[in-house]
N, C-alpha and C positions, 0 to 999 in steps of 0.2 A: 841266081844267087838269092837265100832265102836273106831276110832283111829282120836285123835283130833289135826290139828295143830295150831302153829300160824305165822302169818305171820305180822308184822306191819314194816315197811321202817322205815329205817333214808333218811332227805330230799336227799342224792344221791343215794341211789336207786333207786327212782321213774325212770319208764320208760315212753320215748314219743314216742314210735315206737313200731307194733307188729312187731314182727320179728327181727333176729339180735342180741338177746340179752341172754345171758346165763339164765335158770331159777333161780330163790331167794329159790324156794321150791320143792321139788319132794315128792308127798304122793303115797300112793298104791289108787286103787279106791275103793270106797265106803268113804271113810274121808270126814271127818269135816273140813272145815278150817275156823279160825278167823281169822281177818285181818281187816286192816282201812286203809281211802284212802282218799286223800287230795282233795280240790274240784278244778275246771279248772281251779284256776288263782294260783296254786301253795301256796295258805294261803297269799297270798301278798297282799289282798285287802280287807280292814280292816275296812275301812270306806266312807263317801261319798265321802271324797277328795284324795282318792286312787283309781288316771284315770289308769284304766287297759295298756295303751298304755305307761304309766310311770314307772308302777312298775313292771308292767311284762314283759317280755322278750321271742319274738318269736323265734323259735319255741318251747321254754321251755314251752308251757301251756299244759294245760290236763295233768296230770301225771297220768301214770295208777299205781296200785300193782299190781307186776306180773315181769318175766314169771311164772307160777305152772306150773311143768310138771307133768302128771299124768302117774305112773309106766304103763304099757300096750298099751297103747294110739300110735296105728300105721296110717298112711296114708289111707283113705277110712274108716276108723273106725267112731262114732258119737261119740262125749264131751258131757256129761248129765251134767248140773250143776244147782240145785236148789237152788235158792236163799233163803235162812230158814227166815234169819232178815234182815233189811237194816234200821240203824238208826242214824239218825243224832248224831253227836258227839261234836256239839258245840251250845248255846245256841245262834246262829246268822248264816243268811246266805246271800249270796250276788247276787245280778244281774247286767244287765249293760246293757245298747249300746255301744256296739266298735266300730268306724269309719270302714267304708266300709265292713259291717260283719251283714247279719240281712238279712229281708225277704224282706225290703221294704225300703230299703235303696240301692243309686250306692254301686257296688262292685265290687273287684276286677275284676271278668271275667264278670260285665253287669256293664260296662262302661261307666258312664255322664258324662257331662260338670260340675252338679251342683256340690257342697260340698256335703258330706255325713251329717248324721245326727249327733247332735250333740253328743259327746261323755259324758255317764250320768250313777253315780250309785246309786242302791238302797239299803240299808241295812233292812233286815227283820229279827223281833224276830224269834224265833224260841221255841215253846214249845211243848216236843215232849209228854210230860203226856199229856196236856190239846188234844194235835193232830191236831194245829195250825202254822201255820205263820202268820205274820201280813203284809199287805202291805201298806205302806205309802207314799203318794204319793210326789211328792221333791217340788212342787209349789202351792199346797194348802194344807189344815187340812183334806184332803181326808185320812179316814182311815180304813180298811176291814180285818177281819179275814179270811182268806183262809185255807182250810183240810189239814193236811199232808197229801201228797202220796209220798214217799220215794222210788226212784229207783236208778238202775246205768245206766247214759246215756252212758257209753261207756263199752263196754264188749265183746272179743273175743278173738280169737287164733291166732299164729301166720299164715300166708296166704303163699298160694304155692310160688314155683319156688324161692326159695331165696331171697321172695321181703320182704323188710322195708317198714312197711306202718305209716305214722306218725298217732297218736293216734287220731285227728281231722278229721280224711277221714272213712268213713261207708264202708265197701265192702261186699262180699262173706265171707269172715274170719269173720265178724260183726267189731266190733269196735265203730265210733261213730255215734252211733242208733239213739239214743235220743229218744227211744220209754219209752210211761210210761208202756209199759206191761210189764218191765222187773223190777218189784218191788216184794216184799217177797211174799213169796206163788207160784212162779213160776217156773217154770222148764224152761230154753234154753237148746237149743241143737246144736252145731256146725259141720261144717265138720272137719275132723281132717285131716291137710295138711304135719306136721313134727310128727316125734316120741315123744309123750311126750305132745302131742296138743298145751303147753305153752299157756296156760291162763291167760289173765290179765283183771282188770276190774278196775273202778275209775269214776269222772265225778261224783260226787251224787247229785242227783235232790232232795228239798224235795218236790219239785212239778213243776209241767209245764202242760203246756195246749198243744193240739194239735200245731204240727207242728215247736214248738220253735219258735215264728214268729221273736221277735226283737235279734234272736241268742245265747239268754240265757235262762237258767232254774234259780229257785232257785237253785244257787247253795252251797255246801254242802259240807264239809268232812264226812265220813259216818265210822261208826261201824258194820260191815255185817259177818254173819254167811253165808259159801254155803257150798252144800253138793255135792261133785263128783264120778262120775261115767262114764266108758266105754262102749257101746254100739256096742258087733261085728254082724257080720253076717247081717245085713240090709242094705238094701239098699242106696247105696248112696245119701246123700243131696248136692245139691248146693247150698244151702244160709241157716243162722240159722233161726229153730225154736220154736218156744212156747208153750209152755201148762200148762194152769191153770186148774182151778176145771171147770172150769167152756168154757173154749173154748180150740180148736187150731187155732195156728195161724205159718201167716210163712209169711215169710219179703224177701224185694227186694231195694237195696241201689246203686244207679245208677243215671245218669243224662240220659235225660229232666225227669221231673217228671213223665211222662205218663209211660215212658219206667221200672222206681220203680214201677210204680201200675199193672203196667204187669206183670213184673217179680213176684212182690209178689201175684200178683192172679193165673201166673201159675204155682207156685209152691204150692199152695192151693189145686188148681184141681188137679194133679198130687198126692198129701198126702192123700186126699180125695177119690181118686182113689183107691190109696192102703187100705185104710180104710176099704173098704166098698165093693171092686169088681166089682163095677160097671164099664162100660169104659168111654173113655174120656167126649164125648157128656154128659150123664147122669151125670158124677160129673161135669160138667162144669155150666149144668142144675141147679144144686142144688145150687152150691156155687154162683151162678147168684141170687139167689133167697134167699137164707138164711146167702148169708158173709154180713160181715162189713168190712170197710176199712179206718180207722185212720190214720193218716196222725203223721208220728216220728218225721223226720225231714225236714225243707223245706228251709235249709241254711247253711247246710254244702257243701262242697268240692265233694262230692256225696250227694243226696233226699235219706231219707228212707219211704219206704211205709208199712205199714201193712195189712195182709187178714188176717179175722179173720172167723171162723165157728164155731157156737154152737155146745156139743157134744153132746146136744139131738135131732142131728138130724143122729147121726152116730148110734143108737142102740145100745150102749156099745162096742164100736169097742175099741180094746185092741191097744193103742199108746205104742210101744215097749216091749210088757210085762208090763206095767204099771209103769214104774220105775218111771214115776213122782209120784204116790203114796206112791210108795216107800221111795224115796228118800224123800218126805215130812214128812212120818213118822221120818223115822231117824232125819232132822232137827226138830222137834217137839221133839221127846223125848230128843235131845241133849239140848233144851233152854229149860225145863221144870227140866232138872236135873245138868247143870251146876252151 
C-alpha cells in the first residue's frame, strides 16, 4: 500500500533558501505527497494596484514548500520525484514587470544610465475546467485566451558543501528553473548532496513561454500531487534531470548563457552515452542531430538551459529501471482513487 502524506504551510513555514533549513516532512520512498504552494509574490498581489516593489519585501519572494526529507536519500544517491498533478488553486493568477528584473530591461548586474521599465501588473482569469487563462492587456480592450500548462518554476534539493542558496538562483541542486518541462506527467531527477535530499518546490507557473523574458510567468498558487523515490547504485549526475513519455532531457543553469547551453548539452551526450553504448563522438553525433534545446530561463541570477532528445531514437533504452513509469503509475492510480 502506497503511503500518502500531506504537507500544506502556514504563511511562516514557507522557505526562501535551499539549504539551512530543517525539513517540514520525512516520508519513506515510494510516497505520495500532497502539498500546495504559494506563488512568487508571497499571495501579496491581488490586483493591478498591488506594485510588487510595495507589497513585497525582498528577499521574502518565492517561497518554496519544503524541506521533504526522503527516509534513505544518501549523498551521490539520485531524488526521482514525479510530478502526478500540478493545479492551480485559485480562480486568478498574477504577472508583472519589476524594476530592474526581466530580459530586456537595465539590471542590476547590466548596468545603464536609463530608468528601468516601468513597474506593471497583470491580473489573469484563471479556469482550470475550461484549461484557460485569459490575458488582458492594461492599455487597450486587447483580450486572448491562453492554454493552461501548469508547472513548478522552482524545484530542487538542498546543494552541497553547507551552502544556502536563496530560492531565486537555478544551480546544480536545481531551484529556480523556470523550465515548462517540469509540469505533470514528469519525472526529475536530482543529485542528492545531504541525507535526506530535502526537497522543496513552489513558484507555480500556469504558463510561461520560453525563456520568461519580461521575469514572470503566470504566476500561481498551486495544489500538486508528487510521487518520490531513491535511486542507488547509478551513476552520478551533476545537474537535474527529465523524463517525460515522450523525451529526456537534462538542464544546465549557469551564466553567460552559452555556458547553460553547454552545460545542458553536455550532460545530454554523456546520458545519451549511457543510454545507448555508444562513445562520446557518436552520442555527441546524435544529439547534434536529433536534440532540441528550450530556452527556461533567461533572467535569473543564473540562465537555465534545456537538451532535450526524443526516446525514439534511444530503442527503448531503460532510463533507471523505468521508475518514471513507475512512479507515473503510482501517481495515476493515487488521483484516480483518492
Amino acid at each position: 500500500m502506497t503511503e500518502v502524506f500531506q504537507l500544506h504551510p502556514e504563511p511562516d513555514q514557507y522557505s526562501f533558501t535551499f539549504g539551512g533549513k530543517e525539513p517540514l516532512l520525512t516520508v519513506p520512498p515510494g510516497s505520495v505527497v500532497e502539498l500546495t504552494t504559494e506563488d512568487c509574490y508571497g499571495g501579496a498581489v491581488r490586483s493591478v494596484d498591488d506594485l510588487p516593489s510595495v507589497v513585497c519585501r525582498f528577499p521574502f519572494l518565492n517561497p518554496v514548500t519544503g524541506p521533504i526529507a526522503v527516509e534513505g536519500a544518501e549523498p551521490g544517491d539520485i531524488l526521482a520525484v514525479h510530478l502526478a498533478e500540478v493545479r492551480p488553486r485559485r480562480d486568478w493568477a498574477v504577472s508583472s514587470t519589476f524594476p530592474h528584473f526581466g530580459a530586456l530591461t537595465t539590471t542590476h548586474t547590466t548596468a545603464m544610465l536609463h530608468d528601468a521599465l516601468e513597474e506593471r501588473v497583470w491580473m489573469y482569469e484563471v479556469d482550470v475546467e475550461a484549461g484557460m487563462c485569459r490575458f488582458a492587456a492594461r492599455n487597450s480592450d486587447y483580450v486572448v485566451d491562453l492554454p493552461l500548462d501548469p508547472f513548478h518554476g522552482t524545484i530542487g534539493v538542498a546543494p552541497d558543501a553547507f551552502e544556502r542558496i536563496v530560492t531565486v538562483t537555478p544551480s546544480f541542486h536545481g531551484g529556480n528553473m523556470d523550465t515548462p518541462e517540469t509540469r505533470a506527467g514528469t519525472t526529475v531527477y536530482f543529485p542528492v548532496f545531504v541525507d535526506g535530499a530535502h526537497l522543496s518546490l513552489g513558484d507555480g507557473h500556469c504558463r510561461q513561454g520560453e525563456g520568461e523574458v519580461c521575469g514572470t510567468a503566470v504566476e500561481a498558487a498551486m495544489t500538486t500531487t508528487i510521487v518520490v523515490d531513491v535511486i542507488k547504485g547509478a551513476d552520478p549526475i551533476a545537474t537535474p534531470r527529465v523524463e517525460d513519455d515522450e523525451f529526456v532531457m537534462t538542464t544546465g543553469s549557469v551564466k553567460p548563457l552559452e555556458d547553460a547551453f553547454r552545460l545542458s548539452q553536455t550532460e545530454l551526450v554523456r546520458w545519451t552515452q549511457s543510454l545507448t553504448g555508444m562513445d562520446v563522438l557518436d552520442a555527441y553525433q546524435l544529439v547534434s542531430q536529433a536534440g532540441l534545446a528550450p530556452a527556461g530561463n533567461v533572467v535569473d541570477t543564473n540562465y537555465t538551459m534545456v537538451a532535450k532528445l526524443p526516446k525514439t531514437v534511444l530503442h527503448g533504452a531503460s532510463v533507471y529501471d523505468d521508475v518514471h513509469a513507475r512512479l507515473r503509475r503510482t501517481g495515476e492510480d493515487h488521483l484516480r482513487t483518492r
